[in-house]
C-alpha positions in Angstrom: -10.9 -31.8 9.6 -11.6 -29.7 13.0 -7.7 -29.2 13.0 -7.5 -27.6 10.0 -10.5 -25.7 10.5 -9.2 -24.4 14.0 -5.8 -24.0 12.4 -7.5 -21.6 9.8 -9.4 -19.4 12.2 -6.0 -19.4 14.5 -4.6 -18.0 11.7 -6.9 -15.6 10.8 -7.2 -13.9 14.0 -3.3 -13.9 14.5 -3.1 -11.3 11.1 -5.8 -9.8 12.7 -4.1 -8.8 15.5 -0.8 -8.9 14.3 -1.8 -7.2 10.6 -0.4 -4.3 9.5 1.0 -1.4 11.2 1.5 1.3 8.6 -1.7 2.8 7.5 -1.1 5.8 5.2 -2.8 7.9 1.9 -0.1 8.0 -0.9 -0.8 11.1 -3.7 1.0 10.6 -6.6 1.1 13.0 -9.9 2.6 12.8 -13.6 1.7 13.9 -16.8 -0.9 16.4 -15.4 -2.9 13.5 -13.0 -2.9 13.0 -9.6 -4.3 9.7 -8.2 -4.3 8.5 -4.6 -4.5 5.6 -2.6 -5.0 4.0 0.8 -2.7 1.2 1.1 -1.5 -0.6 4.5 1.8 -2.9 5.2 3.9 -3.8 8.1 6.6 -1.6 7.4 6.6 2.2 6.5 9.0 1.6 3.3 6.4 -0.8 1.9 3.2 1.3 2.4 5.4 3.7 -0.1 6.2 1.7 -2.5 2.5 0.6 -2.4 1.0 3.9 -2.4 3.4 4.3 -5.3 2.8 1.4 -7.7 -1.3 1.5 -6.7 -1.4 5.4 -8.0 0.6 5.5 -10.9 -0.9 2.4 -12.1 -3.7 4.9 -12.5 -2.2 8.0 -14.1 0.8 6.3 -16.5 0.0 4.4 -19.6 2.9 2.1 -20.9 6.0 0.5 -18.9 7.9 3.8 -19.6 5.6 6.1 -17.9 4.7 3.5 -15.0 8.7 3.6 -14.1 9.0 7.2 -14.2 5.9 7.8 -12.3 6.9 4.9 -9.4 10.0 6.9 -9.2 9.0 9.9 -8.7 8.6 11.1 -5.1 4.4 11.3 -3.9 3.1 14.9 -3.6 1.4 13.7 -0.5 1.8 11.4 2.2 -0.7 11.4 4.8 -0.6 8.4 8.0 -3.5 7.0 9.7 -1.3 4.7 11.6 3.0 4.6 11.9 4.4 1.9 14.0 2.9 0.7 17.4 
């Protein structure tokens, strides 16, 4: 049982260190609404498609709207953190 604890807290503190390296605030608008969102991933292409998804899940009602929204390009992109 000790193992699996130490294993666990091991773990944790390696994606501590070792987390994310993309920091960055996505702005995303369609259909007259703008929405934002902080999002974080190890690679700049995924905090995009992040940013994306997390915003116009807030602005676009339906499937329809939700693709054309994702698709679109943000208004604003604004990094905390690129790369190390």
């Amino acid at each position: 049982m000790a193992l699996v604890i130490a294993a666990i807290v091991a773990l944790i503190a390696y994606s501590t260190v070792h987390g994310p390296r993309y920091r960055a605030e996505v702005c995303m608008a369609y259909a007259g609404r703008t929405a934002c969102k902080k999002v974080s991933a190890k690679s700049e292409e995924a905090v995009l498609r992040a940013g994306r998804e997390g915003a116009c899940a807030d602005i676009a009602s339906g499937v329809t709207d939700t693709i054309n929204c994702t698709q679109s390009e943000p208004v604003k992109v604004t990094w905390r953190e690129r790369g190390r």
